[in-house]
C-alpha positions in Angstrom: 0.0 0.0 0.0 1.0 3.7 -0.6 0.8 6.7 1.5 0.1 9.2 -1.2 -1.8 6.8 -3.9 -2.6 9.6 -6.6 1.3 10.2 -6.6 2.4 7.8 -9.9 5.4 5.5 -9.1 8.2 6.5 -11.5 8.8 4.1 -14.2 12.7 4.0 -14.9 12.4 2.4 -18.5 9.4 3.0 -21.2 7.8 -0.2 -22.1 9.8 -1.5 -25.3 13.1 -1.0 -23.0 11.6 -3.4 -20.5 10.9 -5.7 -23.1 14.4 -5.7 -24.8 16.6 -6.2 -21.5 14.0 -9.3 -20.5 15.0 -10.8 -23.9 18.4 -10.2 -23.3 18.3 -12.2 -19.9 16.0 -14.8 -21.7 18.6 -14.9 -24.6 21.3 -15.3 -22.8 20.0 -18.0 -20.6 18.5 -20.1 -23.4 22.6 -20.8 -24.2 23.8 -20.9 -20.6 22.7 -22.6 -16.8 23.6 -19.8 -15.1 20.7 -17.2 -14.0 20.6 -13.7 -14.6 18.7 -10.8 -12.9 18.6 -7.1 -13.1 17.2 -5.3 -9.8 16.8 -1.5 -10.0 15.8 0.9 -7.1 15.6 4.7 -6.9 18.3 4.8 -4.0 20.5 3.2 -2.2 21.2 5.1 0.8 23.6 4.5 4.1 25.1 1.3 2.2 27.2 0.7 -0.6 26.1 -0.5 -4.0 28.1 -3.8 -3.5 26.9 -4.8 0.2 22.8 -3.7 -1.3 23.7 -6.1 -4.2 24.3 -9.1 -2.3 21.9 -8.1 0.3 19.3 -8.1 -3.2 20.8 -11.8 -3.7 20.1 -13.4 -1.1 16.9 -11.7 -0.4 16.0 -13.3 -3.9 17.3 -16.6 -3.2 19.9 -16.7 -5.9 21.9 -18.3 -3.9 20.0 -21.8 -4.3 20.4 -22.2 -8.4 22.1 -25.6 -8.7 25.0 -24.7 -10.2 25.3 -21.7 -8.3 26.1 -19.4 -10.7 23.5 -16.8 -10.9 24.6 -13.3 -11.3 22.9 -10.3 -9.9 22.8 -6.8 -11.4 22.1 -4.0 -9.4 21.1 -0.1 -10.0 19.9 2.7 -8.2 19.3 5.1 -10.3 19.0 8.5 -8.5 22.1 7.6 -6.7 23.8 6.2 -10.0 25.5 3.3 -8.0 26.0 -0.1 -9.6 26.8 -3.6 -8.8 26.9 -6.6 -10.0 27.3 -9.8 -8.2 28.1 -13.0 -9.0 27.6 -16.8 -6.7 30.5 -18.5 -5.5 30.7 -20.5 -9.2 30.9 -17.9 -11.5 32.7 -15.4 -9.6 35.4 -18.1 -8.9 35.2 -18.8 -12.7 35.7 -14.8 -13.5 37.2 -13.4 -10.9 37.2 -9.6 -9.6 38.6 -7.7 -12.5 36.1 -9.6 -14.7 33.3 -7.7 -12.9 35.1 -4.4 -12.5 35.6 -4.4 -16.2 32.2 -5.6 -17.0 30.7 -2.2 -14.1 32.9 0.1 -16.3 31.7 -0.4 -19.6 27.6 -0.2 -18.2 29.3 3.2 -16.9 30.0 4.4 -20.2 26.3 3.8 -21.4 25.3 5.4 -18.0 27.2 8.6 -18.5 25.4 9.0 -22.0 22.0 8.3 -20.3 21.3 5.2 -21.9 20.6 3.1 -19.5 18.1 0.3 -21.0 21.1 -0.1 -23.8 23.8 -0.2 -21.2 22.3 -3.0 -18.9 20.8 -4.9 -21.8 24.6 -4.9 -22.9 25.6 -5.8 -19.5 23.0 -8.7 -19.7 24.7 -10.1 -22.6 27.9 -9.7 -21.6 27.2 -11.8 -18.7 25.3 -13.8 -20.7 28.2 -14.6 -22.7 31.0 -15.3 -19.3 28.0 -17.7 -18.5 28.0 -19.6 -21.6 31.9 -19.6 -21.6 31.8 -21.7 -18.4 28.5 -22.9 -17.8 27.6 -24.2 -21.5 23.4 -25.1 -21.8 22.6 -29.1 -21.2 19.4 -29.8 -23.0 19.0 -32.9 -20.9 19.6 -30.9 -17.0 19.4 -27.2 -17.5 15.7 -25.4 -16.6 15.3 -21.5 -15.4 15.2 -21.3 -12.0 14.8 -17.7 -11.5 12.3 -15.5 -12.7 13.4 -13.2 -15.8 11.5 -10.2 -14.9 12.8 -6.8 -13.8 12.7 -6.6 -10.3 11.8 -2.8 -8.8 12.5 -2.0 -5.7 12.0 1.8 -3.7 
């Protein structure tokens, strides 16, 4: 419930860019186990990006994919902080400097205020790590995470 209803919640991304970054996650997954999911919030205040990232994680049980390899993206936009976290598998797969890289070049979309390009770039980019190391099994692989955008405040 809101506390001022007639106020209309900001929407962060018109409707086709929705659409497009969902079909990157959905692309990129059809090829890969691993799980991707983009959570975007106005603020993240009195923590940083990183610690609200895996604190988004777990609160979304990525943590319990299979393989454990599901990656996290995370934005607050007012605040123009982003993270991206990967599970123990991945991230031991990649390593630091692969996700440092990967937050620098969605900062160069950022800065030119194109932000539904930038993460749907980010999305395949992961996409494409994930594929590397975790390769799609016809036989085992199902999605275990929702695709969807996830809002937060």
């Amino acid at each position: 419930m809101r506390l001022f209803p007639w106020q209309k919640k900001k929407e962060f991304f018109k409707p086709e860019e929705k659409e497009r970054i969902v079909d990157a996650i959905r692309s990129s997954e059809k090829r890969t186990s691993g799980e991707i999911r983009v959570f975007v919030e106005s603020r993240c205040r009195y923590v940083d990006a990183i610690d609200r990232a895996i604190e988004i994680f777990f609160r979304l049980e990525m943590d319990k994919t299979d393989d454990r390899n599901a990656v996290l993206v995370y934005v607050a936009m007012k605040d123009r902080q982003l993270a991206i976290f990967g599970d123990q598998n991945i991230h031991q797969k990649v390593g630091t400097e692969y996700w440092n890289n990967t937050v620098k070049k969605i900062l160069s979309s950022f800065n030119s205020e194109n932000y539904a390009m930038g993460l749907r770039q980010c999305v395949t980019d992961i996409g494409d790590a994930l594929v590397y190391y975790f390769p799609y099994n016809n036989d085992t692989d199902k999605n275990e995470l929702p695709d969807d955008i996830v809002f937060g405040r």
